[in-house]
N, C-alpha and C positions, 0 to 999 in steps of 0.2 A: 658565200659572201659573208663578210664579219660583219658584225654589229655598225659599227663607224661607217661600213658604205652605205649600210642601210639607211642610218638615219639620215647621212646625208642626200643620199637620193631622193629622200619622202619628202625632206622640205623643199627640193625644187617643184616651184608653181609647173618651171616652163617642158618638165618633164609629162605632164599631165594631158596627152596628146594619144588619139585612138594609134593601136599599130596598121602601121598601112594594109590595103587589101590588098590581095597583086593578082594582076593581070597580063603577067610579065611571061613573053615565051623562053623558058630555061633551056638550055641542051641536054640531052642526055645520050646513051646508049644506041637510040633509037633518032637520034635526030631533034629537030627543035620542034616543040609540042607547045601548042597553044592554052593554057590552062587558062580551069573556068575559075568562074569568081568563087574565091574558097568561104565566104562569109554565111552560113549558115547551110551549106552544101551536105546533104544527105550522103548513106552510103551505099542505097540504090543509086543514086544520081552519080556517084562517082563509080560507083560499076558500070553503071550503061557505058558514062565515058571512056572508059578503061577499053572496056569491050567490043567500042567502037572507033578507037586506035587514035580518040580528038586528043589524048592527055594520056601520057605515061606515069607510072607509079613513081619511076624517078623525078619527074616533073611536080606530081604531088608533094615529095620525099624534100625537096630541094624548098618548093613553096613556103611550106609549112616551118621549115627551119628558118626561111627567112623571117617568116611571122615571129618565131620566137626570139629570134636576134634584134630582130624592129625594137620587140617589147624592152630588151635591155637600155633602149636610150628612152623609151617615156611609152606606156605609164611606169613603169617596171611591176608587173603584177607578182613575179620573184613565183609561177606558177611552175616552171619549167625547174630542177635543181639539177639535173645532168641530161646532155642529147650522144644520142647511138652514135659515137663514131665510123659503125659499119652500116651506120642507117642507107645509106646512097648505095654502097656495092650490094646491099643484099635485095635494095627495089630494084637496082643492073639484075640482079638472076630473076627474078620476079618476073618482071616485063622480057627476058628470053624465056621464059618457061612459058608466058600467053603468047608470043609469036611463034611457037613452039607445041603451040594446043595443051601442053599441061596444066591446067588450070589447080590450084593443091586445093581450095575451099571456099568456101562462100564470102570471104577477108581476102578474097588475093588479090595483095599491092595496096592496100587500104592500109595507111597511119594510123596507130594508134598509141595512147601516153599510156603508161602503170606509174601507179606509186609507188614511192621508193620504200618500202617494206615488201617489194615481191618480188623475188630471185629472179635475176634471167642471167643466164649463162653466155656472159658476152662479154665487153670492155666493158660495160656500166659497172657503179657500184650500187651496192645493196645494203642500207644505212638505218632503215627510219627517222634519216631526216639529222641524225646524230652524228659528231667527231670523232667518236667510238668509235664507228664501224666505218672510216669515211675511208679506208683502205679494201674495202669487204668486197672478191669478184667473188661470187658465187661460184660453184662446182658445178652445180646442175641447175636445168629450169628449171621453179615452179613447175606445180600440177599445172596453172595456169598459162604461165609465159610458155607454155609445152604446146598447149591447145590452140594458143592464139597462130604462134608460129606453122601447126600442123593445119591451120587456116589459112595460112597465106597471108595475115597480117607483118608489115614492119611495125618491131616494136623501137619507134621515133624515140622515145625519152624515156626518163622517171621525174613525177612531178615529187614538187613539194609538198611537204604534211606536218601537221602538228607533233611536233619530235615524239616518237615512240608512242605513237597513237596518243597523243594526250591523256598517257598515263603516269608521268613524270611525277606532277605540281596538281593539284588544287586549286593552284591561282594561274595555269598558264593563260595563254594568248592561242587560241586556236587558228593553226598556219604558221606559227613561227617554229624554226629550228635551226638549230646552230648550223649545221652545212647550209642550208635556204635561206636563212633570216626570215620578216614575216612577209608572205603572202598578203595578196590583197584582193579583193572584189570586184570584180570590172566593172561590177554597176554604179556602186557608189567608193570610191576607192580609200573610204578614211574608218569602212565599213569591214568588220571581220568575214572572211571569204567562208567560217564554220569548219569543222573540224571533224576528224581529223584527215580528211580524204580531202584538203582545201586545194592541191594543186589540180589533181584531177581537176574539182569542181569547176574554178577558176578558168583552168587551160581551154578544159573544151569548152565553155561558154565561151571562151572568146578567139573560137575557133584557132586553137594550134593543134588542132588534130581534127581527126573524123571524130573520136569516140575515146572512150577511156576504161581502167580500171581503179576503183576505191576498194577498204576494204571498212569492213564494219564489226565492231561491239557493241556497240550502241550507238547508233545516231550516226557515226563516221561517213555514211552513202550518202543519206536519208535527207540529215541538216546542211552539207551541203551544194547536195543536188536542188536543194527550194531555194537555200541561199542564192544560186545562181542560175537561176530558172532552167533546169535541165529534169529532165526523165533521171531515176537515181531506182534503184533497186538494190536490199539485202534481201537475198532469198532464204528459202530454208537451211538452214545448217543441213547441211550433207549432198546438198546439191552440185555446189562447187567444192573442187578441191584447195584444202588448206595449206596443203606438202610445200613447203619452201616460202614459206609466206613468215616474217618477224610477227609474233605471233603476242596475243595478252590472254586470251581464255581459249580453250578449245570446245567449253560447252556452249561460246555463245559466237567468237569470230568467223568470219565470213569474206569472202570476194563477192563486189556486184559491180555489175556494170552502171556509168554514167552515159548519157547522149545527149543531144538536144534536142531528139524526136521518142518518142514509145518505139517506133520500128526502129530505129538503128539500135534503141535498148534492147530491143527482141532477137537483133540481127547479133548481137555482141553477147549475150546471155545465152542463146541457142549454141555458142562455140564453147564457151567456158561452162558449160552443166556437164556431168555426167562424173561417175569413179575413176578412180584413181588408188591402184595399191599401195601406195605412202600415204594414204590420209583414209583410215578403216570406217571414218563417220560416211562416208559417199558411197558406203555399199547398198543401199537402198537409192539411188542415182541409177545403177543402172537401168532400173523399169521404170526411173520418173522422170529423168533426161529427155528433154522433145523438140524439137524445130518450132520454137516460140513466135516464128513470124506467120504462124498459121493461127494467130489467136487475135492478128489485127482485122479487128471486125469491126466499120464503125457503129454497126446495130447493136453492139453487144452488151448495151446499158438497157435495151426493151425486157421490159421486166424480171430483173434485178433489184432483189432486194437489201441496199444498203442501209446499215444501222450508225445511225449519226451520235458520234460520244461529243457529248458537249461538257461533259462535268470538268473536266480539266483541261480539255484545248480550245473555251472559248472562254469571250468577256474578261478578257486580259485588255484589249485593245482595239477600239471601236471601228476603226479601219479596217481591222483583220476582220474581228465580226462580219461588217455589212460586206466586205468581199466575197466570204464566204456564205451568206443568205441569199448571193447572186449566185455562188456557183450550185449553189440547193436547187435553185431556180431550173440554170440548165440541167443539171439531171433531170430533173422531174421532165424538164421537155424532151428530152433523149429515153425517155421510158423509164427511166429505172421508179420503182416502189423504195422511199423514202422511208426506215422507219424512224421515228426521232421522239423523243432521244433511244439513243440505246447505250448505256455509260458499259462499262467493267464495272462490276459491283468489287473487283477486288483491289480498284488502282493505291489505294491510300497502302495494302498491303506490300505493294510492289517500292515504296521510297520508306521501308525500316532498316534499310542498311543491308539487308542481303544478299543482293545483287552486288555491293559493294565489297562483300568478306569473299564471295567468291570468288571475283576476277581477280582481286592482291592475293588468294591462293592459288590461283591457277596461272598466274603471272609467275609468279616462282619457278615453278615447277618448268610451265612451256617456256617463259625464257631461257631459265638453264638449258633447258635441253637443245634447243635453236642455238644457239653459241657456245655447244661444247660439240657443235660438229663443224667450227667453223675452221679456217683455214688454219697453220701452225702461226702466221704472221700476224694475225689479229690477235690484238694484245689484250680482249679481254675475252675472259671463259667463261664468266657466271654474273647474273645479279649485281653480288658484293665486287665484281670486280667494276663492273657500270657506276655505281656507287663512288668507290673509290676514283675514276676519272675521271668523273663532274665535282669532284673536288678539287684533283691535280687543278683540272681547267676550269675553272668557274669563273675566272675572266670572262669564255668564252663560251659555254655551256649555260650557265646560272646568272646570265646579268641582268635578270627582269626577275625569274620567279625559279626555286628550288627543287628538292624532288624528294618530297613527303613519302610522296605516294610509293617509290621504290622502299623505300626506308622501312614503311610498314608492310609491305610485299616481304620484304626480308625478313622480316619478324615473324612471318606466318611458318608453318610446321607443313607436312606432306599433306596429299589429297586423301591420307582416311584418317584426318583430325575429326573427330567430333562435331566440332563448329562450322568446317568445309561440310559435313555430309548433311548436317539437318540447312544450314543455308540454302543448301543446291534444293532439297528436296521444298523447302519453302518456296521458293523460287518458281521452281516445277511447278507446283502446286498451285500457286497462285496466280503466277500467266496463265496456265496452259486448261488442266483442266475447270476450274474455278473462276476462270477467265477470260480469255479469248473464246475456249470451246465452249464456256457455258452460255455466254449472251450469245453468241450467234447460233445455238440450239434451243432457248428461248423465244429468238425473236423470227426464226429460222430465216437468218441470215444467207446471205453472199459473199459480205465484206461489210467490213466497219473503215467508217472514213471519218477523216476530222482536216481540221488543216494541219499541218506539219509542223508545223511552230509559228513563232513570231515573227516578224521583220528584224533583221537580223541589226543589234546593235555596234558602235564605235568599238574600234578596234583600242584594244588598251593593256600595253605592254604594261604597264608599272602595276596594276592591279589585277589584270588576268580577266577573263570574259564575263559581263556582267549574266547575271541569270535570265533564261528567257525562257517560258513554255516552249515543251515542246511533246510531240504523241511517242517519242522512236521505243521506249522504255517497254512498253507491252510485248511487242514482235521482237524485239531484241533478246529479252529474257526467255520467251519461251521458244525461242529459236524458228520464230514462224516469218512466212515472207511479206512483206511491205515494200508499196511503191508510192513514190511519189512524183508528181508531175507539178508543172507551173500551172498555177490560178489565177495571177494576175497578178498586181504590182502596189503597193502602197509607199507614196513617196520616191519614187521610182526605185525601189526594191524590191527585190525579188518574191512573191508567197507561195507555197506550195498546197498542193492538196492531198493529203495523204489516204491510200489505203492499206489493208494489209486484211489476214483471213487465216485460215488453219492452214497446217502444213503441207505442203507440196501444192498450192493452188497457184501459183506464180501465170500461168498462162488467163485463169480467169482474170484474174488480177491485172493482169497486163491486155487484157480484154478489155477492160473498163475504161482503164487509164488510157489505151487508145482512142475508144469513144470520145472520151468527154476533151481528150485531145483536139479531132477532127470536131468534135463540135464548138470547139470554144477559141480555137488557135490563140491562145492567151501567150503563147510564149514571145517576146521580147529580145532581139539582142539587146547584148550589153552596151550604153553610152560611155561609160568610164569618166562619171560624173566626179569632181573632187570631193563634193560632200553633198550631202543632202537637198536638194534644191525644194524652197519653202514658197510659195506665191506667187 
């Protein structure tokens, strides 16, 4: 969609309307199937169904498209930026493979969105969100779009994302990109959906799938997944595979799954863990890859010792505060042993710009190399050549905010600069052992929790995202895993509660985040409010 649809669709009031549910019996393959109400619809529940012959996968396949065809005439959440053309004939072999007793995996016949940075070898295209690549089919699948498929999921779409993971500008708009335009919030819809996994977030909150995939360097799952009250996980670097994925760092990027429950997170996260010989970081995948839905325990907070960091994710915002002294509350009623505070004695280390010299070297580097293996038709091969098209096009590439941030990406030299090798090692250093591992060997930790950030501000093209607390910075650097779930709502926005813990704990983790799930049911659909509602 250009810029000019954009805007004008945003000022219609009369656009501003939930997309319908349906309840509508489709035809398919198999006859006319009665489908259940898709609005908050788990992916056990739509297995049982499947399994029990009330609703076909084509039935699902068809549903679900209409949800996102609905959203074109109002709200336009601009969550969706391309749908599977083979989405229908491939849930037709799906549903003959379950009349058929072939069952392929614990996903069979289950929808689900990817964002448009992760290869799938099909008619979609494969972009980050950009006009660059808005030609790009893929060769092969993803590590990921590999596993899903080898599950039996249809991959339905690719959502929309903050162009090239919101590493363009300095000043972008998280959600907006030139093939998408911007994304919006289904809670409060004048509200930034976060970045840069915003379609994902967005889509499955408001139900145009089961479940989805985001991908993460910092914050991209994490913010939001709280943004729009969903289950969001970045696990450990090496856990899931990177191979075929548009890519900004390799010491810190990530696939995780988004849902609107911990177990459909579990259930999505359990397909996509394990190696993969095109991506060498998941060689340690192999012995830590596990069936995550064996970790949904709602007792699993009875003594559990979490370490509450308040020095920087609290007392920004009194409403987040007293939310989050509520949700103190229910843990402590769910067992867990509270310690508080328990900060990072190294976080002031973590924002001296190191983090930052990093990823513009390792952008370099991994981009070139992901676009000189791309098709002969793709007309650009490198960086400088990215560069040079958002100048041809800056009509339609650059008409909010520019792209610094490549600029200085292109100025950096190879990964054994000098300045690349002491950054990384600071970096290292000051997440991981001096960090994350040291307060939770201190305080002999479980997990360190906070909330996940703020209430998510106005969306604002002309200036780029205003600044907001947030935790994702610690686990993202030192490559360790974080989850976060919904806590509850301020102003009817979304909050999150984040945890996160040393490397490869994602099952306890997602232990917890269970718990405090069944204990609190805090999570919300989305209203698709126009703005804020005060009084």
């Amino acid at each position: 969609m250009r810029r000019r649809d954009f805007l004008a669709a945003a000022g219609g009031a009369a656009l501003l309307t939930r997309p319908s549910r349906s309840h509508a019996s489709l035809p398919s393959e198999a006859g006319p199937t009665q489908l259940p109400e898709l609005d908050e619809i788990t992916i056990a529940q739509l297995q049982d169904g499947l399994g029990a012959g009330r609703f076909t996968s084509r039935g699902l396949v068809d549903a679900y498209l209409g949800r996102i065809a609905a959203d074109r005439q109002g709200p336009t959440l601009r969550a969706v930026i391309e749908t599977n053309p083979d989405a229908a004939s491939i849930a037709d072999a799906l549903d003959a493979d379950r009349r058929a007793g072939r069952i392929r995996g614990p996903l069979h016949g289950i929808p689900v969105v990817v964002k448009d940075n992760v290869d799938t070898a099909d008619r979609m295209h494969t972009s980050a969100g950009s006009l660059a690549l808005a030609t790009n089919i893929a060769a092969q699948d993803s590590g990921v779009a590999a596993r899903l498929r080898a599950a039996g999921a249809v991959v339905l779409a690719k959502t929309n994302m903050s162009e090239w993971a919101n590493f363009r500008s300095t000043h972008s708009s998280s959600g907006w990109s030139g093939r998408g335009g911007q994304c919006r919030n289904p809670y409060v819809l004048d509200r930034t959906p976060s970045g840069s996994s915003s379609g994902t977030g967005a889509g499955v909150a408001a139900n145009f799938a089961a479940a989805g995939v985001g991908t993460e360097t910092d914050g991209s799952v994490t913010s939001p997944a709280a943004a729009c009250a969903l289950a969001g996980m970045k696990p450990t670097v090496g856990l899931v595979s990177r191979a075929g994925i548009i890519p900004i760092s390799h010491t810190q990027d990530t696939a995780g799954p988004m849902a609107r429950t911990v177990a459909d997170l579990a259930a999505l996260l359990s397909v996509m863990a394990g190696s993969d010989p095109r991506d060498p970081a998941t060689a340690p995948a192999a012995g830590r890859a596990a069936d995550y839905t064996r970790a949904l325990d709602p007792g699993a907070l009875r003594g559990a010792r979490l370490g509450v960091a308040r020095k920087r994710y609290t007392g920004y915002n009194d409403h987040v505060d007293a939310l989050f002294e509520t949700t103190l509350g229910a843990l402590r009623d769910a067992g867990a042993v509270l310690v508080d505070p328990a900060d990072l004695s190294t976080e002031d280390h973590l924002k001296n710009g190191e983090e930052q010299t990093v990823l513009l070297f390792d952008f370099k580097t991994d981009l070139n190399h992901y676009l000189a293996g791309l098709a002969p038709d793709v007309g650009v091969r490198s960086l400088a050549d990215l560069i040079a098209f958002d100048e041809r096009e800056k009509d339609q590439e650059m008409p909010y905010f520019g792209q610094e941030l490549f600029e200085q990406a292109q100025a950096k030299g190879p990964l054994t600069s000098p300045a690349y090798r002491a950054a990384l090692a600071a970096c290292r250093r000051y997440s991981r052992a001096l960090g994350i591992d040291d307060t939770m060997t201190k305080h002999g930790l479980d997990a360190i929790i906070c909330p996940t950030q703020s209430a998510v501000t106005p969306i604002d093209v002309v200036n780029g995202d205003a600044p907001f607390p947030s935790c994702t910075t610690p686990a993202a650097v030192a490559g360790y895993p974080h989850i976060t779930v919904p806590m509850g709502q301020v102003f009817g926005l979304p909050v999150g509660l984040s945890l996160f813990g040393r490397a490869w704990s994602e099952a306890k983790l997602i232990g917890y985040a269970y718990a405090f799930e069944q204990a609190t049911k805090a999570r919300r659909p989305p209203q698709f409010l126009p703005t804020v509602q005060v009084g």
